[in-house]
C-alpha positions in Angstrom: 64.0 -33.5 -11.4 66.0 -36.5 -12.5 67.9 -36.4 -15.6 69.7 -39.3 -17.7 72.8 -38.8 -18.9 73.0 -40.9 -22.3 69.2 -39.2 -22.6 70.6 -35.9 -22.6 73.3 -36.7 -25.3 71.1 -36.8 -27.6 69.8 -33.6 -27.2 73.7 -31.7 -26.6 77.0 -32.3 -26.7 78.4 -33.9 -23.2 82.4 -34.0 -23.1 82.7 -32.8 -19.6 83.1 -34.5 -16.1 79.5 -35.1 -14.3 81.2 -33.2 -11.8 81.9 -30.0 -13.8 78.2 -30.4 -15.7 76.9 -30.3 -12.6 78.9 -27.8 -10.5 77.7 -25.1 -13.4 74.2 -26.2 -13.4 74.4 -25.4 -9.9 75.7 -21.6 -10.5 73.1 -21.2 -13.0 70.3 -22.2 -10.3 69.9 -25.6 -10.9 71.2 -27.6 -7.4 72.7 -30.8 -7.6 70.9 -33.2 -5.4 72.6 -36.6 -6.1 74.1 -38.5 -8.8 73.7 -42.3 -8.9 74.5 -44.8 -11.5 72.0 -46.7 -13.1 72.7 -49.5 -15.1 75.9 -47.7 -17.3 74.2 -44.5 -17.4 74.0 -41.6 -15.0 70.7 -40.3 -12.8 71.3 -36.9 -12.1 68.7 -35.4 -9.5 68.4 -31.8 -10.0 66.3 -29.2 -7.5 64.6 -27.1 -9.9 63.0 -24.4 -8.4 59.7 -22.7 -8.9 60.7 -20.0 -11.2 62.5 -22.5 -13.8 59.5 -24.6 -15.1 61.6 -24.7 -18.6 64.0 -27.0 -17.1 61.5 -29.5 -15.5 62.7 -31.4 -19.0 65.6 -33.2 -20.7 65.5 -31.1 -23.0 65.3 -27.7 -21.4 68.4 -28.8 -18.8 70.3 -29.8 -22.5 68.8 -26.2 -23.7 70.6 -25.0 -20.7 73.7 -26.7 -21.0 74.2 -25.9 -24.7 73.9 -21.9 -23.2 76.1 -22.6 -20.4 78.7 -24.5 -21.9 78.2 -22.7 -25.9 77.3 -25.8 -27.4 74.6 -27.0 -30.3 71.1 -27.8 -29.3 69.7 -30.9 -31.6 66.0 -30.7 -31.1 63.7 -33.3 -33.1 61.5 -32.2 -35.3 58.4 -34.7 -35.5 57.1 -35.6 -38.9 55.0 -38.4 -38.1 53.2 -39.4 -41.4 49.4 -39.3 -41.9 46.8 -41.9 -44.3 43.2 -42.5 -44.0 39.9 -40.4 -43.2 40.8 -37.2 -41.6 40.6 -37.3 -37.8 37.6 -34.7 -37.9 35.7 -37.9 -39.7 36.7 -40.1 -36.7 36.2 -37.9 -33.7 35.5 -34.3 -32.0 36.5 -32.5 -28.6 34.4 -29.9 -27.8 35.7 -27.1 -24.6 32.8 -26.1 -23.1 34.9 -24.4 -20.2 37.3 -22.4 -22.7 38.3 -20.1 -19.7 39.9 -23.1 -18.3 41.2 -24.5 -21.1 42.7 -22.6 -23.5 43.9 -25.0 -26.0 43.6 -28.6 -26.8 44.6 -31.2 -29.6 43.3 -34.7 -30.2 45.0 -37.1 -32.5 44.3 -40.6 -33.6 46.2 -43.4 -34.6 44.4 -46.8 -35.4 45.5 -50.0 -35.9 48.1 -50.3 -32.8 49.9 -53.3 -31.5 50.2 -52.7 -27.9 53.1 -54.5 -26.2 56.8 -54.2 -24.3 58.8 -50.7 -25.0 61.9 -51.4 -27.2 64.5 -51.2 -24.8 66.2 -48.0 -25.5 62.3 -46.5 -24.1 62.6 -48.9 -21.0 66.2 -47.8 -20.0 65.6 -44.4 -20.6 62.8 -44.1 -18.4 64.0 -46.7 -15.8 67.0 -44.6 -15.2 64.9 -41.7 -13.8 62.9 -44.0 -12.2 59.9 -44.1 -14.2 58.5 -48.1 -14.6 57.6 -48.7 -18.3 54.0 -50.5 -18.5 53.6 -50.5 -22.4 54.8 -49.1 -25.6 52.0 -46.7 -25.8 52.2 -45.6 -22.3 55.7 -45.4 -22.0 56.0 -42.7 -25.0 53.2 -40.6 -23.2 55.7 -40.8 -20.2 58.6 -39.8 -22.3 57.5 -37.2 -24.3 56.0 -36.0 -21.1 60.2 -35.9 -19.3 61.4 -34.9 -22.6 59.5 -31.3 -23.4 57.5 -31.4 -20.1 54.1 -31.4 -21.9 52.1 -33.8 -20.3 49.9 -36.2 -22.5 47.3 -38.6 -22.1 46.4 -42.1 -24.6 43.0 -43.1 -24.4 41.5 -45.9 -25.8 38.9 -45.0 -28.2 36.5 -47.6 -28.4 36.1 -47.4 -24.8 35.0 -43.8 -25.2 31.4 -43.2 -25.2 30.5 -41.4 -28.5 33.9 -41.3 -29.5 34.6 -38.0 -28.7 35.7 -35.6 -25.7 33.8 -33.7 -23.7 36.2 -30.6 -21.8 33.9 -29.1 -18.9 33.4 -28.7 -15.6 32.1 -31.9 -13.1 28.5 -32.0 -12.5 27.0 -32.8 -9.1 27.5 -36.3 -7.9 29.9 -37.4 -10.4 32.9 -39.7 -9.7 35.3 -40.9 -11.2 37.5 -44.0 -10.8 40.9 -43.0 -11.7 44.1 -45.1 -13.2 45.2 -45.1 -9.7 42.1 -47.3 -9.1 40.9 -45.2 -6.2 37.1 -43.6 -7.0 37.1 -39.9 -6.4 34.0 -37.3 -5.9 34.3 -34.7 -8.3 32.7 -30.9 -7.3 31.6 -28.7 -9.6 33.9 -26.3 -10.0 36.6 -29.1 -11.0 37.7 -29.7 -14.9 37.0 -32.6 -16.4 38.0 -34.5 -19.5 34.4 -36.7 -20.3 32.8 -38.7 -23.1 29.4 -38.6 -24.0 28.1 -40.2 -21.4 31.1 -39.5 -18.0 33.9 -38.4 -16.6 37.3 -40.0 -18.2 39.9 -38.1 -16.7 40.3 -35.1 -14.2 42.0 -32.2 -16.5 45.8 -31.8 -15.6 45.8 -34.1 -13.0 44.8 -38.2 -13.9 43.4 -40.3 -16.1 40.4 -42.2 -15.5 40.5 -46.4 -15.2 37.6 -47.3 -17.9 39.6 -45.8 -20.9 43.0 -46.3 -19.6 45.3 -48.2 -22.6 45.2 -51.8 -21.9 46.8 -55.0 -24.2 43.9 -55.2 -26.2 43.9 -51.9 -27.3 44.1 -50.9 -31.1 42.9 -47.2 -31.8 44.6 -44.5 -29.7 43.2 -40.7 -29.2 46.4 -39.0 -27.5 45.5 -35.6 -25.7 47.7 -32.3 -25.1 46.3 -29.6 -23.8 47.1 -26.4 -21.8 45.3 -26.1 -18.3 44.2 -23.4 -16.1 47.2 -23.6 -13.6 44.8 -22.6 -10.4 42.0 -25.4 -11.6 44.5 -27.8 -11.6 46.1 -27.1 -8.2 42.5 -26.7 -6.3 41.4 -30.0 -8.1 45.0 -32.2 -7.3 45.0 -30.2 -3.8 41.1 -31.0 -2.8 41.1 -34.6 -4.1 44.8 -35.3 -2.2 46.3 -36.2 -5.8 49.5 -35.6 -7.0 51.2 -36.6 -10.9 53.9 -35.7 -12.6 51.6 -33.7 -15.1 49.7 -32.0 -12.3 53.0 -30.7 -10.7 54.0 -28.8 -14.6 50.6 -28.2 -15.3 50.7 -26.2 -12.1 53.4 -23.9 -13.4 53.8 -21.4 -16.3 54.1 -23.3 -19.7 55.0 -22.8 -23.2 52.0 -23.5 -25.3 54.1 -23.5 -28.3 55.2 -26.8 -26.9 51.3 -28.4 -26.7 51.2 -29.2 -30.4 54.8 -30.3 -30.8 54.6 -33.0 -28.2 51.6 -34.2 -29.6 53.0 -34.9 -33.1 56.1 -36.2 -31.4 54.1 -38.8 -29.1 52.3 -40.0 -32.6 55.3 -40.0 -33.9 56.9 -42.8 -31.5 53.8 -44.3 -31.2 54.2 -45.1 -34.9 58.0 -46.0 -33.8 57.0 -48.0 -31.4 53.6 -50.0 -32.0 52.8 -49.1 -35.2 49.4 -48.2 -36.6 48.6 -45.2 -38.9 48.0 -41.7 -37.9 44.7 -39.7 -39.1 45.6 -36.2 -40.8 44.2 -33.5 -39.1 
């Protein structure tokens, strides 16, 4: 897990020496790997083991710190503003495999101007090695290294029905994934879908057909909590790997699913403007 240093100052006080940050991260189970400077700010690689999922995050390392070192926490609190038709008017998800997925929220915001990542958003994620690709990408991306909730944009209009389907693959399905590989699905594997296909494999990757592109305007973002097991015998049978399959794989705090939603609409609003449906 690579941490930024300027990202983690905003989050908790850092006064210290890299060196004594990390030599106490270290006691409190948290190995240093490496630290390498990127750019004026520090990447700090950190083994994170199996039984600390809270700190596959900037802000559970600052949580961390601010115990280690008896400092403040500074969380954000998103607020993002609503207008319009409520989302309900605009859209539905229906989980026809509840035992698999036990929660999921859907929001919309229309009227987006996708485009290049103000460059606080580039750095940030450049200095853990993450390459920006858009505005709207990129916040999915950082809200996903800030709370470790994973997220996913799709474009709307692309979605047959306008809605989401949450079930498991049908026989003969495929799907043709961001990654642009096309992949088999088996029945027993989770599914994100539209009305009419597969759109994403559940935990693990987005599908190509409704991936955010420049000409996109109206954004559904998803956060959801996933069976752990489904997603490792999905990501282990198809040979895939993300950074959302690899948290989505561990315990996590569903109180965190909603929060990161409303923060990704947030700086989605931030970043590319639009307006955000209430609901």
């Amino acid at each position: 897990m690579i941490v930024s240093w300027n990202w983690l100052t905003q989050y908790v006080r850092l006064d210290m020496p890299v060196e004594v940050l990390t030599e106490r991260l270290a006691l409190a189970g948290l190995n240093h790997e490496a630290t390498a400077e990127v750019g004026g700010d520090l990447a700090i690689d950190l083994e994170v083991t199996s039984n600390r999922p809270d700190c596959l995050s900037h802000l559970g390392v600052a949580r961390e710190i601010a115990v280690l070192f008896d400092r403040g926490l500074c969380e954000p609190n998103p607020r993002p503003p609503t207008s319009g038709p409520p989302v309900e008017t605009k859209t539905a998800v229906v989980v026809e495999a509840a035992d698999l997925c036990p929660r999921f929220t859907a929001r919309l915001v229309s009227g987006v101007t996708v485009g290049e990542s103000p460059w606080w958003l580039r750095k940030r994620l450049e200095t853990i090695g993450v390459r920006p690709i858009s505005n709207v990408v990129d916040v999915t991306n950082y809200v996903l290294f800030e709370c470790s909730q994973p997220l996913h944009a799709y474009d709307f209009d692309k979605l047959a029905g306008r809605r989401l389907i949450v079930r498991r693959a049908r026989g003969g399905e495929t799907l043709t994934a961001i990654n642009n590989k096309v992949y088999e699905l088996e029945p027993d594997m989770l599914v994100i879908a539209d009305a009419e296909r597969p759109v994403g494999l559940a935990g693990v990757m987005g599908g190509l057909d409704t991936e955010i592109g420049s000409n996109s305007t109206n954004v559904l973002i998803e956060a959801a909590q996933f069976d752990p097991m489904s997603v490792r015998r999905t990501a282990r049978a198809l040979g895939l790997s993300s950074p959302s399959s690899y948290r989505f794989e561990r315990p996590m705090d569903p109180e965190r699913t909603d929060w990161a939603s409303r923060r990704c609409a947030e700086l989605i609003l931030e970043t590319a403007g639009g307006t955000l449906h209430p609901g």
